[in-house]
Kinemage of the C-alpha trace (Angstrom):
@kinemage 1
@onewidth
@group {chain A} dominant
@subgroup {mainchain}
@vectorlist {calphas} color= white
{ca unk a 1} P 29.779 -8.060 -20.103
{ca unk a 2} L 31.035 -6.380 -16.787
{ca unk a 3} L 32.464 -2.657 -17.363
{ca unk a 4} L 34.371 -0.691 -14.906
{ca unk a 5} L 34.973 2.531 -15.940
{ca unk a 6} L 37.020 5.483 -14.399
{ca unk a 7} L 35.155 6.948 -11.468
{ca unk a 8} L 34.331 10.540 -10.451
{ca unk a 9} L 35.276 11.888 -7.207
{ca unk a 10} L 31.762 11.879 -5.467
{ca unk a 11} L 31.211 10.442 -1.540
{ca unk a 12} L 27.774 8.909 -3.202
{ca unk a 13} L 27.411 5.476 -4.591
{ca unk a 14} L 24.526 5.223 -6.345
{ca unk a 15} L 23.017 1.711 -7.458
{ca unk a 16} L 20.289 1.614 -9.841
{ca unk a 17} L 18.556 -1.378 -9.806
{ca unk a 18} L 15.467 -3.191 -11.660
{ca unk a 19} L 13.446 -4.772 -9.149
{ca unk a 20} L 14.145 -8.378 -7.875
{ca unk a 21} L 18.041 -7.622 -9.586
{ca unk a 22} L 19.493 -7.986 -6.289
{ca unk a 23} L 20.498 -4.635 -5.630
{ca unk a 24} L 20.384 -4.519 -1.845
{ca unk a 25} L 22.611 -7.381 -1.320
{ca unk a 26} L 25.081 -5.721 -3.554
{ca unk a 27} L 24.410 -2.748 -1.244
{ca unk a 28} L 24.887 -4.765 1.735
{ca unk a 29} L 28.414 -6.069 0.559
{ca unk a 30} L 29.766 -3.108 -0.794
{ca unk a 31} L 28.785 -1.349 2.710
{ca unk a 32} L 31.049 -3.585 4.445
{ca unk a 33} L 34.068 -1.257 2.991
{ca unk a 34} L 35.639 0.749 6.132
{ca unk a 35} L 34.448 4.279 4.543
{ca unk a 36} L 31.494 4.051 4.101
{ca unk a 37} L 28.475 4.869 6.396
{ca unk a 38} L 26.006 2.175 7.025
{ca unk a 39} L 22.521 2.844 7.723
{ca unk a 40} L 22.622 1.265 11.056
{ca unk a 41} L 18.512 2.127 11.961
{ca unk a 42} L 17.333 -1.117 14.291
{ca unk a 43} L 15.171 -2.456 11.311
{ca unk a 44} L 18.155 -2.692 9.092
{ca unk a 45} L 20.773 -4.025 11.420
{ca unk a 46} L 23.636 -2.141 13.617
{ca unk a 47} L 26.066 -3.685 10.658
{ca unk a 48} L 25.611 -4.976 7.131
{ca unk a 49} L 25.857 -8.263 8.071
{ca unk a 50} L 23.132 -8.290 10.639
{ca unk a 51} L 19.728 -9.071 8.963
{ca unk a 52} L 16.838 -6.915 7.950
{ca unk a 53} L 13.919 -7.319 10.603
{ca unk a 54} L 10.769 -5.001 10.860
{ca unk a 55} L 7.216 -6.353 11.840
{ca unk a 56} L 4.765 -6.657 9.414
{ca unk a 57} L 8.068 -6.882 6.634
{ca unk a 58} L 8.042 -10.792 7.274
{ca unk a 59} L 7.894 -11.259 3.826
{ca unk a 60} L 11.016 -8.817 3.137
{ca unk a 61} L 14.459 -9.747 1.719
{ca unk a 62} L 17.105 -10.460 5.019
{ca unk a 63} L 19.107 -8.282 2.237
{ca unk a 64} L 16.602 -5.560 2.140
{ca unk a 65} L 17.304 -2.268 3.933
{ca unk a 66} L 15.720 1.516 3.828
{ca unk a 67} L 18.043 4.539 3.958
{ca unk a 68} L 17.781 5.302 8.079
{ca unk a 69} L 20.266 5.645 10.607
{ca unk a 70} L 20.010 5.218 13.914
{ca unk a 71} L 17.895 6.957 15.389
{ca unk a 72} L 14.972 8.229 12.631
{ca unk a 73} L 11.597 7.987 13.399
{ca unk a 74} L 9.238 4.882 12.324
{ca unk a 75} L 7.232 7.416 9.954
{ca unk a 76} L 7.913 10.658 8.050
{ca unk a 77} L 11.024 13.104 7.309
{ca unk a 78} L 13.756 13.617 10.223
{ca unk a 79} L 17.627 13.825 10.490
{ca unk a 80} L 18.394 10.750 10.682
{ca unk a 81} L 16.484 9.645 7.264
{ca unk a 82} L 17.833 10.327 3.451
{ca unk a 83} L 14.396 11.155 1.704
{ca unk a 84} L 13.296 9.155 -0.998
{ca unk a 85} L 13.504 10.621 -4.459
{ca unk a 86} L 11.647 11.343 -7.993
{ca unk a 87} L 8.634 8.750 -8.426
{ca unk a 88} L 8.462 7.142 -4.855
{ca unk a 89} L 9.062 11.051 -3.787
{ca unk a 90} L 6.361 12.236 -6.166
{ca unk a 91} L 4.015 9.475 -4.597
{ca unk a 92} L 4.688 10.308 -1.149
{ca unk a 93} L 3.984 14.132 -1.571
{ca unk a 94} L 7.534 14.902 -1.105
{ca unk a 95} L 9.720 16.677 -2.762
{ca unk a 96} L 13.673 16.347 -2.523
{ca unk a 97} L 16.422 18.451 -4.072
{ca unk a 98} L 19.852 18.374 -5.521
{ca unk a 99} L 20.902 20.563 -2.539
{ca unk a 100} L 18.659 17.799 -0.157
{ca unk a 101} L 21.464 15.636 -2.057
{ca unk a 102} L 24.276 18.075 -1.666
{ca unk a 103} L 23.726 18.361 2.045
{ca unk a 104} L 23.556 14.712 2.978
{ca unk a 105} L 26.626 14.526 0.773
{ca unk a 106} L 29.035 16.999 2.983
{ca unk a 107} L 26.942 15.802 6.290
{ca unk a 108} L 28.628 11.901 5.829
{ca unk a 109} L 31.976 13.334 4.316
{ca unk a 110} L 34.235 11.393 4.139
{ca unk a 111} L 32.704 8.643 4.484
{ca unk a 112} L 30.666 7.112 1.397
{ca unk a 113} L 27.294 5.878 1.432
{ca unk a 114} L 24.470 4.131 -0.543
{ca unk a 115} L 21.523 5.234 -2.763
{ca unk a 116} L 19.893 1.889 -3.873
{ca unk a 117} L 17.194 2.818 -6.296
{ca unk a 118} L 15.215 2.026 -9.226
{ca unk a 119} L 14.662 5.108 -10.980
{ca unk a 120} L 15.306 5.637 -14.339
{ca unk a 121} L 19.586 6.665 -14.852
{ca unk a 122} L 19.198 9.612 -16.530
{ca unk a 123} L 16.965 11.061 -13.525
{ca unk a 124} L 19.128 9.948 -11.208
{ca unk a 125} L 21.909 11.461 -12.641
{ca unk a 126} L 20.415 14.970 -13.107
{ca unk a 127} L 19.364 14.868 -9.346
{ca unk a 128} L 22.894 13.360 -8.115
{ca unk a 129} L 25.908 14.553 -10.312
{ca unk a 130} L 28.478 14.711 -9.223
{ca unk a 131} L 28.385 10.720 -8.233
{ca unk a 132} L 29.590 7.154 -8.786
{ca unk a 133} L 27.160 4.573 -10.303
{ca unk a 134} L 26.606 1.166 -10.125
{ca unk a 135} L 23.907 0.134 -12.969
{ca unk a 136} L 22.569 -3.273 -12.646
{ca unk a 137} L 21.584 -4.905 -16.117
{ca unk a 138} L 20.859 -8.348 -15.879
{ca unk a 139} L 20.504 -9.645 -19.703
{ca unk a 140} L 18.429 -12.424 -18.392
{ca unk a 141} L 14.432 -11.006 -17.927
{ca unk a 142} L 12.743 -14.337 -17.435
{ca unk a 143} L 15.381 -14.678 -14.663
{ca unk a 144} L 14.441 -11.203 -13.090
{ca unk a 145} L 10.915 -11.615 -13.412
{ca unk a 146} L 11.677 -15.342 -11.196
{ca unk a 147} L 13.157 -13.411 -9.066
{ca unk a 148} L 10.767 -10.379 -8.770
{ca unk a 149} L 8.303 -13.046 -8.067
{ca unk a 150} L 9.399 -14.547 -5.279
{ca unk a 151} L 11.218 -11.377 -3.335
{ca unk a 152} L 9.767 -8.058 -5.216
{ca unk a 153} L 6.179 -8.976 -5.157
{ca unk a 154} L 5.911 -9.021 -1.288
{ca unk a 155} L 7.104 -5.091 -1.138
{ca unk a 156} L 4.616 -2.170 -0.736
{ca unk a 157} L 5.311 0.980 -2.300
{ca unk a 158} L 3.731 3.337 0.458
{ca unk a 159} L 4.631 2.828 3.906
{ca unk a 160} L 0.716 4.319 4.454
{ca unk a 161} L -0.503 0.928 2.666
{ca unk a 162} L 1.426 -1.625 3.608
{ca unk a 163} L -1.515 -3.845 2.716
{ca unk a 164} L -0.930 -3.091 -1.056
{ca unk a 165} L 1.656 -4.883 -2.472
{ca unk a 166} L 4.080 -4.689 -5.771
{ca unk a 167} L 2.296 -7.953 -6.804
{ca unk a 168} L -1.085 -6.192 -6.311
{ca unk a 169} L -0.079 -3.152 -8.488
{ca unk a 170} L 1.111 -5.609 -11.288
{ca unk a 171} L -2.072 -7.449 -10.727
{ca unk a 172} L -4.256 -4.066 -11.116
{ca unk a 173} L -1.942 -2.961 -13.849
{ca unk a 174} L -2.280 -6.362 -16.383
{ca unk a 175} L -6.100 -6.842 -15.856
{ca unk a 176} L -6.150 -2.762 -16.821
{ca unk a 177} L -3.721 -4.042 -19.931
{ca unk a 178} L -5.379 -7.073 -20.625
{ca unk a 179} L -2.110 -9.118 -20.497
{ca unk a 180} L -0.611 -11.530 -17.732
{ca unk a 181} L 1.201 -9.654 -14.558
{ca unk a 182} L 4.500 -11.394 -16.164
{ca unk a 183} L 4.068 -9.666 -19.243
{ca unk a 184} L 3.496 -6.506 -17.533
{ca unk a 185} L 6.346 -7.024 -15.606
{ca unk a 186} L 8.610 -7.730 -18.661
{ca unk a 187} L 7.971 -4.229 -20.220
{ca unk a 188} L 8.296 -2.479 -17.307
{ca unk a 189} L 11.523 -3.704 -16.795
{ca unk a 190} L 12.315 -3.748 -20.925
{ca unk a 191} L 11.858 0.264 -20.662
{ca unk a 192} L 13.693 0.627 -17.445
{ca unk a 193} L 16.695 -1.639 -19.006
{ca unk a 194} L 16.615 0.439 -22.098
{ca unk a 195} L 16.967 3.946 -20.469
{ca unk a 196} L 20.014 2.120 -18.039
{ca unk a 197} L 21.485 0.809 -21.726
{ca unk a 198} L 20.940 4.374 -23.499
{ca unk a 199} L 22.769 6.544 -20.303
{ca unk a 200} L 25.304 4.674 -18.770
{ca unk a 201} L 28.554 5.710 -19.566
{ca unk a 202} L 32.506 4.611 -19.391
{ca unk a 203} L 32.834 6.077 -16.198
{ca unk a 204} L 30.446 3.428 -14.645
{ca unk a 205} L 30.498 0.438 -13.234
{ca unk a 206} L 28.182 -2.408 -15.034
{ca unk a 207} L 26.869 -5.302 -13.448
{ca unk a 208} L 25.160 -7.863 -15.618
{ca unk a 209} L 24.541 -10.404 -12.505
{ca unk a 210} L 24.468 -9.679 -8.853
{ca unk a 211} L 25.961 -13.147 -7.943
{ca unk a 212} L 29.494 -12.009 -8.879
{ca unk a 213} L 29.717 -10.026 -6.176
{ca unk a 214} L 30.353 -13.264 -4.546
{ca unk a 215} L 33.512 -13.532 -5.810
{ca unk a 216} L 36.306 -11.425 -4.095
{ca unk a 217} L 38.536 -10.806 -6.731
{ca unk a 218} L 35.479 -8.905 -8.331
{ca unk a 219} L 34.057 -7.467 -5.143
{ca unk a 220} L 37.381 -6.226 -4.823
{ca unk a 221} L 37.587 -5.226 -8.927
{ca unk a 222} L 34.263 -3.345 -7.866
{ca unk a 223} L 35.453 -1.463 -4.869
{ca unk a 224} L 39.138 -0.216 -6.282
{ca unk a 225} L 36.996 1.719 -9.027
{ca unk a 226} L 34.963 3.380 -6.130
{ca unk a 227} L 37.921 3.880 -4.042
{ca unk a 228} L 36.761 2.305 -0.890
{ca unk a 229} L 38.806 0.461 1.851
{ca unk a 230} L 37.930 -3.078 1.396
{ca unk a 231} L 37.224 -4.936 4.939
{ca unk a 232} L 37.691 -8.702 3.723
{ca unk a 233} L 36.367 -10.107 7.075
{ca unk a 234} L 33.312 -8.182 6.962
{ca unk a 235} L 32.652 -8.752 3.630
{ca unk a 236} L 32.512 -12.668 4.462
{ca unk a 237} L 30.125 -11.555 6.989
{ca unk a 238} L 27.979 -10.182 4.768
{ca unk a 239} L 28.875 -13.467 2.198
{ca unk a 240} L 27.324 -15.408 5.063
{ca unk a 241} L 23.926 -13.099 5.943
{ca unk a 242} L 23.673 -14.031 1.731
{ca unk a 243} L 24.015 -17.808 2.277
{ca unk a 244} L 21.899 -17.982 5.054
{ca unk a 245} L 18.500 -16.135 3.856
{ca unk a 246} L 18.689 -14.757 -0.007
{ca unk a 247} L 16.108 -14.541 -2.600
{ca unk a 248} L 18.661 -14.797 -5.421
């Protein structure tokens, strides 16, 4: 059951996300709201609505996009790049702070943007506060894990090793359990949707399935809670980039 919640002031939407949930299409849409800045690198599109397109990413989501603007480099820390955070941080060598955080947050004032993630909430929330959250729990796993399958598996974790996949990890990871990569998969994501269940609170906004976004009244439900300036035309842009090439 959707819950939207009373907001706190914060120019940072963040969207945690199991993956295969759909969480960059619900990124895509909610970036087509006036104020907020789009990461408008060539690889993820000069709008929302333009598809994602980076060789060797074939594979990838049209929905999919990383957190560059025009402008970063195709490897490495710069400017014009938001860092990656916690584990993908941790397995990157980096290292990225609440001021790292604070400082992208007063470099885009006033404008809003996007952290899609899928780190556990309470981490996020320690690293982010203050901020606005979107928490994706979709009460359907068998769904997820269809899903995961056919959009999540194709993703590599390391830019470095683009050659190893999420479905080789899961692979690696059930043969080391002795269970199937779908059963793997299912705890994972039972653990993750705990720790979303456990520390998301009244003043966020729940989304039990991605799909509603599709619906204006609740896209615009969605964006009144994070105070942004809904765009209706570019939102049916984005609407049609979905139609046109989705995994969900």
């Amino acid at each position: 059951m959707e819950n939207f919640g009373t907001m706190v002031e914060n120019n940072c939407i963040l969207i945690n996300f199991p993956q295969g949930a759909g969480g960059h299409m619900l990124g895509r849409m909610i970036a087509s709201c006036d104020n907020i800045a789009w990461y408008d690198h060539e690889q993820n599109g000069e709008y929302p609505w333009m598809p994602y397109c980076s060789p060797g990413d074939d594979m990838f989501s049209k929905m999919h996009f990383n957190k560059r603007f025009k402008g970063a480099a195709e490897t490495g820390a710069d400017k014009n790049r938001i860092p990656p955070i916690l584990r993908t941080a941790e397995q990157r060598g980096i290292t990225t702070t609440s001021q790292d955080i604070a400082e992208w947050k007063q470099r885009l004032s006033p404008k809003n943007f996007i952290y899609t993630n899928h780190e556990l909430l309470d981490d996020t929330k320690k690293l982010f506060n203050p901020a606005k959250y979107i928490v994706v729990i979709p009460e359907d796993i068998d769904l997820l894990i269809e899903r995961w399958m056919r959009s999540s598996y194709y993703y590599y974790f390391d830019p470095a090793r683009k050659d190893y996949l999420s479905g080789d990890l899961y692979r690696d990871k059930a043969k080391e359990q002795g269970i199937t990569m779908k059963q793997a998969l299912r705890n994972d994501f039972e653990v993750q949707l705990s720790n979303y269940k456990e520390y998301v609170t009244d003043d966020d906004i729940i989304v039990n399935e991605v799909n509603d976004i599709l619906d204006y009244d609740y896209f615009s439900a969605v964006c009144k809670k994070l105070e942004l300036v809904v765009n209706k035309n570019n939102y049916l842009k984005v609407k049609e980039l979905f139609k046109n090439r989705s995994h969900l």
